[in-house]
C-alpha positions as CSV (number, residue, x, y, z in Angstrom):
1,X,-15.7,-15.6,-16.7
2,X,-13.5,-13.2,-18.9
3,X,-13.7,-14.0,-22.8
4,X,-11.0,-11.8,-23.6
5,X,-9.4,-8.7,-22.8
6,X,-9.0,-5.2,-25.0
7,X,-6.6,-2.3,-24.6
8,X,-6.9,0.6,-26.1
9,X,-3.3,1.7,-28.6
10,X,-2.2,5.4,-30.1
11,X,-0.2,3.4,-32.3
12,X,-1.1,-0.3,-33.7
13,X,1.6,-0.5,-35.1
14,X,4.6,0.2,-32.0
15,X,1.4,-1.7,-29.9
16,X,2.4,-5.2,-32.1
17,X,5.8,-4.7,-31.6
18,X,5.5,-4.9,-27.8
19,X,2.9,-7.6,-27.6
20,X,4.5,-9.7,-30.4
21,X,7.9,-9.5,-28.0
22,X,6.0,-9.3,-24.7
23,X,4.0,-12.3,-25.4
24,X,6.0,-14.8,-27.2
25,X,7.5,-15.9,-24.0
26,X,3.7,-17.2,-22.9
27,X,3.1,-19.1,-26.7
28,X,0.6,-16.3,-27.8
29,X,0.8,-15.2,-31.2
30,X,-1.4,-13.0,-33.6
31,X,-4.3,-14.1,-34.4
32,X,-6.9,-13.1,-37.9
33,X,-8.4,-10.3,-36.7
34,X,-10.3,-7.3,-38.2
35,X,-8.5,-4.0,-39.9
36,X,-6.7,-1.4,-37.3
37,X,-6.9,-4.2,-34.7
38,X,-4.5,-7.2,-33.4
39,X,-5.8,-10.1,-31.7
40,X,-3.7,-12.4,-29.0
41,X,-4.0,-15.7,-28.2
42,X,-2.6,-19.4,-28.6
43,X,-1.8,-20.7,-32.0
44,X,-5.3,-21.6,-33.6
45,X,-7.2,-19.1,-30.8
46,X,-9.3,-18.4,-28.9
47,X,-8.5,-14.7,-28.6
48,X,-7.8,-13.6,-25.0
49,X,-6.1,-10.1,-25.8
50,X,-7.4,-7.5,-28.0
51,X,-5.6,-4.2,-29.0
52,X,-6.6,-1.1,-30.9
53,X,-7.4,2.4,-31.3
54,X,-10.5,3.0,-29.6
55,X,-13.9,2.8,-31.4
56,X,-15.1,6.5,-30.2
57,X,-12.4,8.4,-32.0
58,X,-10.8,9.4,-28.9
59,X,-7.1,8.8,-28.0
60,X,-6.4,5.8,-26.3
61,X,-5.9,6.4,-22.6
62,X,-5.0,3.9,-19.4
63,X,-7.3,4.3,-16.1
64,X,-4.8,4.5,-13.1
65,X,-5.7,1.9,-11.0
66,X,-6.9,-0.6,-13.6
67,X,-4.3,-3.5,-14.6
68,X,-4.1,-6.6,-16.4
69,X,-2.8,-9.2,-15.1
70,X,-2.0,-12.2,-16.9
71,X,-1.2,-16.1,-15.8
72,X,2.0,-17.3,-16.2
73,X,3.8,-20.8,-16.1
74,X,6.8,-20.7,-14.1
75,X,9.4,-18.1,-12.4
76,X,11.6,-18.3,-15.8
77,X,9.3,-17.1,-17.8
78,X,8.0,-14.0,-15.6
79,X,11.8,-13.1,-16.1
80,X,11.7,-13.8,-19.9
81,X,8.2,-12.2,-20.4
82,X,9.9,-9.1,-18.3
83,X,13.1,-8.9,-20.2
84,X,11.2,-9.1,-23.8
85,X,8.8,-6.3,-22.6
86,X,11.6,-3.8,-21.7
87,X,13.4,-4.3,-24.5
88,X,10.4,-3.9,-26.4
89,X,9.3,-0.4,-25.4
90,X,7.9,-1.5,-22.0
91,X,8.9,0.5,-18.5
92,X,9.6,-1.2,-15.5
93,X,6.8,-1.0,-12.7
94,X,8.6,-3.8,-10.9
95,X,10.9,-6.5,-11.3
96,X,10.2,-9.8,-11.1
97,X,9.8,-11.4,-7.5
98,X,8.0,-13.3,-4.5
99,X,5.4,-10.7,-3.5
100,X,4.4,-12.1,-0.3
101,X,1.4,-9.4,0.9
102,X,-0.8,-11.6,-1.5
103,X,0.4,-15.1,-0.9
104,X,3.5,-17.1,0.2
105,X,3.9,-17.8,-3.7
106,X,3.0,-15.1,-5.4
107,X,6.1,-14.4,-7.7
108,X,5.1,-11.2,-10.6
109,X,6.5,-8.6,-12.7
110,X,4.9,-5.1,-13.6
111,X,5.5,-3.0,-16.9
112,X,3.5,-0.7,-18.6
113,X,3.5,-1.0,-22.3
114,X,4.5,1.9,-25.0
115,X,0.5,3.6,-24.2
116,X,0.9,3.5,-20.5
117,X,-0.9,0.3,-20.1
118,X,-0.3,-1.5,-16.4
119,X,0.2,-5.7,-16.9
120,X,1.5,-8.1,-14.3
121,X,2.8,-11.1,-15.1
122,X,2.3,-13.6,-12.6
123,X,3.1,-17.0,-11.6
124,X,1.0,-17.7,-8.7
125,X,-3.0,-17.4,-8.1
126,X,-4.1,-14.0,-7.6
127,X,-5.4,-13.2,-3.7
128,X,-8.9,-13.7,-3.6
């Protein structure tokens, strides 16, 4: 149902830097995209992440309560995808592990990246 994802940056260019390290863990690399923006996804495409300054002008803001969470293979490379993202400019919203209130497997890390942006990283199928 989703064709791809965008988040809003203040600053493309410390955004990259994050994603580029964040991501690399999952396979996704940059992908052609348009001026002022930087497009996600596996080598070749499609595009599943988008981010760039927002199109109204305005500065780019996160909406508490709103998250992206993204699928992930295996328990290693939650840790990984953590790791890279902290090193990278990301904060810690919660270290990788089993969070059972969703499901018996549900193992996930949480970091918001350099703009405030929530992710989870999760190896598991959300609840639902």
């Amino acid at each position: 149902m989703i064709s791809y994802l965008t988040l809003g940056t203040n600053h493309l260019e410390r955004a990259g830097r994050f994603y580029d390290a964040a991501l690399a863990p999952l396979g996704r690399v940059r992908l052609p995209a348009y001026p002022n923006e930087i497009w996600y996804g596996p080598p070749g495409g499609p595009t599943e992440l988008v981010i760039l300054h927002p199109f109204d002008g305005r500065p780019a803001s996160w909406g508490n309560g709103v998250m992206v969470g993204l699928s992930v293979p295996d328990e290693a490379t939650v840790q990984a995808i953590y790791e890279a993202a902290l090193a990278a400019g990301g904060l810690d919203e919660g270290a990788p592990g089993l969070r059972p209130q969703y499901s018996a497997d549900f193992y996930a890390a949480y970091v918001r990246d350099p703009d405030g942006n929530k992710l989870a990283f999760v190896r598991a199928t959300p609840p639902g």
